[in-house]
C-alpha positions as CSV (number, residue, x, y, z in Angstrom):
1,X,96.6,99.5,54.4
2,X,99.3,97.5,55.6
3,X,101.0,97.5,52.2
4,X,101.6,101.4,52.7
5,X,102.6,100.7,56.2
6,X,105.1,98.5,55.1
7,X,106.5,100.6,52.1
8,X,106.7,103.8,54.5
9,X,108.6,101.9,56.6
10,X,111.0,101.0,53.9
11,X,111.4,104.5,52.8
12,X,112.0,105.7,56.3
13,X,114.9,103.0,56.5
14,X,116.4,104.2,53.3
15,X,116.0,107.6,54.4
16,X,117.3,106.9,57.9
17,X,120.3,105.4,56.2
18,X,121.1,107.9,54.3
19,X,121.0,110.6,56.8
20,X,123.5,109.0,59.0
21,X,126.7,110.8,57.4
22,X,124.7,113.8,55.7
23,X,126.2,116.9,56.4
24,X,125.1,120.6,56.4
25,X,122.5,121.3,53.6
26,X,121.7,117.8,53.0
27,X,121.5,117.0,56.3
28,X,118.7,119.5,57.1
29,X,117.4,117.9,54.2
30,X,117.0,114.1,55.5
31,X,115.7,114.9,58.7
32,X,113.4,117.6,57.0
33,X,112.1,114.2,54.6
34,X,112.5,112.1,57.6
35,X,109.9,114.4,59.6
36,X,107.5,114.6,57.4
37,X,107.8,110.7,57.0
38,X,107.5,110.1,60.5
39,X,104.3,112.6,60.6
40,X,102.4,110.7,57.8
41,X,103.0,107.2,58.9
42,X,101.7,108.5,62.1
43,X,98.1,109.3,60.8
44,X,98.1,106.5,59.1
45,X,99.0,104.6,62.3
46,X,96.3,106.8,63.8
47,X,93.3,106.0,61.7
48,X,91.6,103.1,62.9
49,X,91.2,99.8,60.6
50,X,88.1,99.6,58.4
51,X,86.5,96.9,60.4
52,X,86.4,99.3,63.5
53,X,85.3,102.3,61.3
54,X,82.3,100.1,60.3
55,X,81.8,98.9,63.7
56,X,81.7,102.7,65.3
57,X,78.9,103.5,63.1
58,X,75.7,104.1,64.3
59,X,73.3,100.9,63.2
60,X,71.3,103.1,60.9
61,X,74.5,104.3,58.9
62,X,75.6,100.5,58.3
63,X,72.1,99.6,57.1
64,X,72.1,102.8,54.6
65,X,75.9,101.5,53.4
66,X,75.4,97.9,53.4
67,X,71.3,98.9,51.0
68,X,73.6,101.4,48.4
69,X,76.4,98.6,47.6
């Protein structure tokens, strides 16, 4: 997970950059890209790690997963 983290960070960068002397049509472009950029890194950054999704489980639930691998 943090490898996605990290390359959506670099894309927001490069689009950050190259929104800064847009104009008109392509700048309602970049910040249109840059939105929707910022709103997935966001549930991404909102999703908890997989440790702590295993660890939120009921007992019974990480018995059943751990019996099926």
């Amino acid at each position: 997970m943090s490898e996605a983290r990290r390359l959506l960070e670099e894309e927001i960068k490069v689009v950050v950059a190259a929104s800064k002397g847009a104009v008109n049509d392509a700048d309602a472009y970049f910040r249109g890209r840059l939105n929707g950029l910022l709103w997935v890194r966001d549930r991404i950054l909102a999703q908890p790690e997989p440790a702590a999704r295993e660890a939120a489980k009921p007992e019974h639930d990480r018995k059943e997963l751990r019996c099926s691998r």
